[in-house]
C-alpha positions as CSV (number, residue, x, y, z in Angstrom):
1,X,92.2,134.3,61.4
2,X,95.5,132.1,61.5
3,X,99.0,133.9,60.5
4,X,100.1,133.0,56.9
5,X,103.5,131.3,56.8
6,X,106.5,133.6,55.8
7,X,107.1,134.5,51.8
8,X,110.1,131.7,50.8
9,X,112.8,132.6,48.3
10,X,111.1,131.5,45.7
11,X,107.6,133.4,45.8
12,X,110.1,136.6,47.2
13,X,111.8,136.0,43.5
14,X,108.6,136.4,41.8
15,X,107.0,139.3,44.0
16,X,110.5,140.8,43.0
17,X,109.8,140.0,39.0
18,X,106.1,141.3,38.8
19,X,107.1,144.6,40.5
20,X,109.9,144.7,38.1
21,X,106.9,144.2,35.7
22,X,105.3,147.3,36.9
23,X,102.4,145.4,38.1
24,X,100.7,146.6,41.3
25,X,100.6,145.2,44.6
26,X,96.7,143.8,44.4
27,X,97.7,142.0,41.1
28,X,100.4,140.3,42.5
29,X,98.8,139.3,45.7
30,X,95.8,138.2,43.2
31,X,98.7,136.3,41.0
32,X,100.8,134.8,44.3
33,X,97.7,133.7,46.4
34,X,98.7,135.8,49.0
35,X,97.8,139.1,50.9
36,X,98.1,142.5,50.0
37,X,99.5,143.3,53.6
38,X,102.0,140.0,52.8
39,X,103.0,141.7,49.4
40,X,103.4,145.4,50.7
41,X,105.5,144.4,53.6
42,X,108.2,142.5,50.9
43,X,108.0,145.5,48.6
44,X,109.1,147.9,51.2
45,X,111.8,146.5,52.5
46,X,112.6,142.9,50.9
47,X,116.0,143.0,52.1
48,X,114.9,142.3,55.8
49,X,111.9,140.7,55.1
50,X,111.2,137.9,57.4
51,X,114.8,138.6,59.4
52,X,112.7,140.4,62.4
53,X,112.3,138.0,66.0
54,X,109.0,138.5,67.6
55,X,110.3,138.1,71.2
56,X,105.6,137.9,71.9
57,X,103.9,139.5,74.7
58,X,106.1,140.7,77.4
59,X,105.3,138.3,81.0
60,X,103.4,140.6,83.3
61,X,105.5,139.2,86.0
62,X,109.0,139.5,86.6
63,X,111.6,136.9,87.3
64,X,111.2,137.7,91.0
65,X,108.0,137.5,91.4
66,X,107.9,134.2,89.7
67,X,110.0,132.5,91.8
68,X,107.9,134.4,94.9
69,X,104.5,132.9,93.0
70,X,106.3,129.2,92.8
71,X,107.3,129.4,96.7
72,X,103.9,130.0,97.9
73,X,102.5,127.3,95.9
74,X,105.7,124.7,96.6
75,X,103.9,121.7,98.6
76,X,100.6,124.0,99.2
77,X,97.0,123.7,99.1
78,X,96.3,127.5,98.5
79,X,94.2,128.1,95.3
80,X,95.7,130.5,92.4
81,X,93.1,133.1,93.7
82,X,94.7,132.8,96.9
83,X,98.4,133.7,95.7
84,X,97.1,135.7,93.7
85,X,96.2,137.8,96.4
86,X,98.8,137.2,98.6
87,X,101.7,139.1,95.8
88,X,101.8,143.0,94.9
89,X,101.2,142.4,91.1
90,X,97.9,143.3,89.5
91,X,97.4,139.8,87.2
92,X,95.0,137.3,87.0
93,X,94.3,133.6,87.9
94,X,95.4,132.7,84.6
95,X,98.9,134.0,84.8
96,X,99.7,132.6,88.3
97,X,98.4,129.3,86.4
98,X,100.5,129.8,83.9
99,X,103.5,130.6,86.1
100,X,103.1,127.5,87.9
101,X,102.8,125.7,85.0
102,X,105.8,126.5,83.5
103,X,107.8,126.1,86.1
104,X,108.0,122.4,85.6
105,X,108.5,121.6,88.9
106,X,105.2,122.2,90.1
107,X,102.2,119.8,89.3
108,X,98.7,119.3,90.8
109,X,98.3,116.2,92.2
110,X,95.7,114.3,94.6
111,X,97.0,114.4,98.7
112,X,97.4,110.6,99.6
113,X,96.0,109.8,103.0
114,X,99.2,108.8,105.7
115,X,98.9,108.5,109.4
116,X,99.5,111.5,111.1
117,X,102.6,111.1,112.6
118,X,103.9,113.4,115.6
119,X,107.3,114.0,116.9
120,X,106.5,110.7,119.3
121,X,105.6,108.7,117.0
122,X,108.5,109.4,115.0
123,X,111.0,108.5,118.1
124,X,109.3,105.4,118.7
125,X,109.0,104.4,115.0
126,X,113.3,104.9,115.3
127,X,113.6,103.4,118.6
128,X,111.8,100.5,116.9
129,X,114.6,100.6,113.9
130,X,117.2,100.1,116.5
131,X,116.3,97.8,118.7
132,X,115.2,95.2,116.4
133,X,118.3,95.6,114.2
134,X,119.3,91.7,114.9
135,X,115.7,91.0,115.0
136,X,115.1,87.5,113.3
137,X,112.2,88.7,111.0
138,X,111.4,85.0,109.9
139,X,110.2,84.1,113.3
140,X,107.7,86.9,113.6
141,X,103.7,86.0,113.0
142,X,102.5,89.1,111.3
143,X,98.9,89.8,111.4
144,X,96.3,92.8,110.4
145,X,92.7,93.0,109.6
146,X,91.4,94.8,106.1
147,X,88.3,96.1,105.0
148,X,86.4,94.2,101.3
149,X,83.5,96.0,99.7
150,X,81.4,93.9,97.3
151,X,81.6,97.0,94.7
152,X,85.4,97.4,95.2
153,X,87.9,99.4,97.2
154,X,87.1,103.3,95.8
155,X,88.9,104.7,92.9
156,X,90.3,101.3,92.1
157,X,88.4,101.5,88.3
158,X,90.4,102.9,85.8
159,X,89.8,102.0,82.4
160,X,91.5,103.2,78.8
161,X,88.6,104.9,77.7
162,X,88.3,105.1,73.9
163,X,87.1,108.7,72.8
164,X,85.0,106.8,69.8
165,X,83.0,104.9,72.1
166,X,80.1,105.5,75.0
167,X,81.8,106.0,78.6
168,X,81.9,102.7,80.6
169,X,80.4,103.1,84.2
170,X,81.3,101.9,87.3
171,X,78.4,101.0,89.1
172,X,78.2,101.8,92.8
173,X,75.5,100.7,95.0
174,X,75.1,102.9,99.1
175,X,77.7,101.8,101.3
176,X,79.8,99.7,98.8
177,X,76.7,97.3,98.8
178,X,78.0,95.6,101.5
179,X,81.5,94.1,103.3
180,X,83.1,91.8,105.5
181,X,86.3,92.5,107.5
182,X,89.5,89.6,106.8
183,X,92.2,89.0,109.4
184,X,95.4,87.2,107.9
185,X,98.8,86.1,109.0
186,X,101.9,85.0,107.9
187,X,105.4,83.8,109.1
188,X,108.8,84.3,106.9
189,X,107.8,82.1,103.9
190,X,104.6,80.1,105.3
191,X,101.0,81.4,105.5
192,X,99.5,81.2,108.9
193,X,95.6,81.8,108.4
194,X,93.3,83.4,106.8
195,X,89.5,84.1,108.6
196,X,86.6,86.2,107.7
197,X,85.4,88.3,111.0
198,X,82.5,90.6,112.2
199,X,83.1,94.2,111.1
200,X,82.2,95.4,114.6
201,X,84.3,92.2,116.7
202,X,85.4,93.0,120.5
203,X,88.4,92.0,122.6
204,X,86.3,88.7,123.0
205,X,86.1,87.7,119.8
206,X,89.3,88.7,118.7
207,X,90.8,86.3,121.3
208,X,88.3,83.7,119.9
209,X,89.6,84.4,116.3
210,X,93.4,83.9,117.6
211,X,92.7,80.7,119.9
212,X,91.2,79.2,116.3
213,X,94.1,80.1,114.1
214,X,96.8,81.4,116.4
215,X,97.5,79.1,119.6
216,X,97.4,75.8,116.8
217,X,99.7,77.3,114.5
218,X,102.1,78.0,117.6
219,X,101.6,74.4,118.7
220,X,102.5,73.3,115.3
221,X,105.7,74.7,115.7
222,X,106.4,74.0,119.6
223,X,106.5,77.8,119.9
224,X,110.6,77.6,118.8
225,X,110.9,81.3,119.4
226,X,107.8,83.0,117.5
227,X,106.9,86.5,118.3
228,X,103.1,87.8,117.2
229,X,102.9,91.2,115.7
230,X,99.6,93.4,115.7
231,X,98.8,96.8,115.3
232,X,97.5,99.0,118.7
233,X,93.8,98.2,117.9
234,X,91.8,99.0,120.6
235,X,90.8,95.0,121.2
236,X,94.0,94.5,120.5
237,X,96.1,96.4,123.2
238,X,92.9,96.0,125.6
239,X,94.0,94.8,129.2
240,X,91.2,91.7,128.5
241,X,93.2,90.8,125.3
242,X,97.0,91.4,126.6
243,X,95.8,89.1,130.0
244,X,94.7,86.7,127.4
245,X,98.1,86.9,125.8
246,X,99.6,86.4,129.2
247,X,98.3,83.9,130.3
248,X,99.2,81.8,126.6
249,X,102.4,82.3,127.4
250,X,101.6,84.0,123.7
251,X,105.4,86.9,123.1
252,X,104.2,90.3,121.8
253,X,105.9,92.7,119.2
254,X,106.5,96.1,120.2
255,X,105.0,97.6,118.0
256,X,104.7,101.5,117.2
257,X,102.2,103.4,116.8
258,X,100.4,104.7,113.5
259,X,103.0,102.3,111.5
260,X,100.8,100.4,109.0
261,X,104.0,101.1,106.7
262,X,106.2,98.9,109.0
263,X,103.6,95.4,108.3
264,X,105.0,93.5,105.3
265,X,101.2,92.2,105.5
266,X,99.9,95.6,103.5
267,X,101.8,94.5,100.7
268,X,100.6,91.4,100.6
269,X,96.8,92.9,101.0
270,X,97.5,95.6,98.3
271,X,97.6,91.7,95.9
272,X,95.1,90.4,97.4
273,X,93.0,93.6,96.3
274,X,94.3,93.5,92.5
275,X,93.7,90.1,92.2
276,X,90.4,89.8,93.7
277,X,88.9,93.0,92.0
278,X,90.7,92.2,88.5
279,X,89.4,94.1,86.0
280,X,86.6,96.3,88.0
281,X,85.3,92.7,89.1
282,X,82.3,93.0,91.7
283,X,80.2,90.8,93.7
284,X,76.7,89.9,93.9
285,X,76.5,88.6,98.0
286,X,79.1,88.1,100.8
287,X,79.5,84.8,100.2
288,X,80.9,85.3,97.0
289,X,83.6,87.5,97.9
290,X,84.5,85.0,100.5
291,X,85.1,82.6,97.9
292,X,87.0,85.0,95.8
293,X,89.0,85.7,98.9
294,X,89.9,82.5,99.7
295,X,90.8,81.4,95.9
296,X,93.4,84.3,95.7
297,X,94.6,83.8,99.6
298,X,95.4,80.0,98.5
299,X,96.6,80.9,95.2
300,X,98.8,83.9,96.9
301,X,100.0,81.4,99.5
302,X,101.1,78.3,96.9
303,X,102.6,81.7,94.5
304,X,104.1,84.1,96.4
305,X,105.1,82.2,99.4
306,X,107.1,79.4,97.3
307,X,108.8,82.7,95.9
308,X,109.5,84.3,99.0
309,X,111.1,80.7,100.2
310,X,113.6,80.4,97.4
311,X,114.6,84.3,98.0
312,X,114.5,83.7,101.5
313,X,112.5,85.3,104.2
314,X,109.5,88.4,104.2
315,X,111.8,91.4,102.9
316,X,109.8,90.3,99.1
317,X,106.2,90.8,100.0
């Protein structure tokens, strides 16, 4: 049963008159509209009435051990069950929930997928940062490879979901109900290529994809200086591929490992993704998802480049 509000001056006033009146304390709590337990507590002491703080329930745990209960669970995966076992109090789940809760500090959050970077791959990401700090970015051909499902990249459908209405569904067929694999490139403001390739390619066909698109592009531009970047793919740093490079007189990036962070070409994918699966959009076959593909690539490459050309350079993708 829910706690009555507090007697206000007013009813306190009339309590006060009908005891004056002689009238008992059921008769006036029939009279007022309100308890008896509401009337006898004014009636005994009406002076303090309503004056007393309720500090509630004393916290089972002490300052201390709060702060102890918020360290084990800083940056952690352990469960409250877990930390709940690892401290000397007796309490539940609930209050280490609770604790960590109201800390304010803490919240629990989904663990985003990263590279795993070691203490190597950290010195070469910074041995990178220095050596290319007069690095002429606009003259490097940045390339990568990325993954399209016909059903859409997973957890990408999110929807405002109104509480009135039947749930909307996202429908998901086995295996994303098919793919294809897209290798693109681009050069300070201008687009170099985009090309739809096997999802299981080998160092032969990736040097196929790059005499296609690669070699004419550097032709294009009489090779005035352009360096290609790729990630350490297997068929990409394969002795067959890098002979291949060699012997197309074709300059190589140095490029660290596990850095997709470092390609300016991510961002550009992560539009490419919104754009072609706007609003939950999915595909029927391959084909149209190429098409799809292709729209957005041109209309991302007469958009973004033309932006990226007034601003000057690839620090805007």
């Amino acid at each position: 049963m829910p706690k009555s509000t507090q007697l206000d001056n007013t009813e306190k006033a009339v309590i006060d008159a009908l005891l004056n009146n002689g009238l008992s304390h059921r008769e006036i709590a029939r009279q007022t509209g309100r308890s008896r337990r509401t009337i006898d507590r004014c009636a005994r002491n009406p002076q303090e009435y309503g004056t007393a703080t309720h500090s509630g329930r004393y916290r089972l745990l002490s300052v201390q051990a709060e702060r102890d209960v918020c360290r084990k669970a800083s940056n952690s995966t352990k469960s409250a069950n877990q930390i709940r076992s690892e401290i000397p109090e007796n309490v539940s789940k609930n209050t280490i929930l609770r604790t960590i809760h109201r800390s304010g500090r803490l919240v629990n959050t989904p663990m985003k997928a990263a590279p795993r970077l070691q203490q190597r791959h950290k010195n070469e990401r910074l041995q990178f940062a220095r050596s290319n700090m007069a690095t002429e970015w606009n003259e490097i051909i940045f390339s990568d490879e990325k993954k399209y499902n016909l059903d859409g990249p997973d957890g990408y459908a999110h929807y405002w979901r109104d509480l009135r209405k039947d749930p909307m569904y996202f429908s998901k067929r086995n295996f994303g109900g098919g793919s294809l694999m897209v290798w693109a490139a681009f050069c300070g403001n201008r687009a170099v290529a985009v090309s739809f390739i096997g999802t299981r390619k080998n160092s032969q066909d990736y040097q196929q994809l790059l005499a296609q698109h690669l070699l004419p592009y550097l032709r294009r531009r009489r090779r005035a200086n352009m360096i290609y970047q790729q990630d350490n793919a297997s068929v990409h740093a394969s002795n067959s591929t890098l002979a291949w490079f060699a012997a197309n007189n074709v300059v190589l990036l140095d490029w660290p490992a596990c850095s997709p962070d470092l390609n300016p070409v991510e961002n550009l994918w992560s539009v490419l993704v919104r754009r072609v699966y706007a609003n939950a959009n999915q595909y029927t076959t391959v084909n149209d998802l190429k098409r799809a593909i292709r729209a957005e690539w041109d209309a991302c490459r007469t958009g973004f480049f033309e932006v990226a050309q007034k601003q000057g350079g690839i620090t805007h993708y």
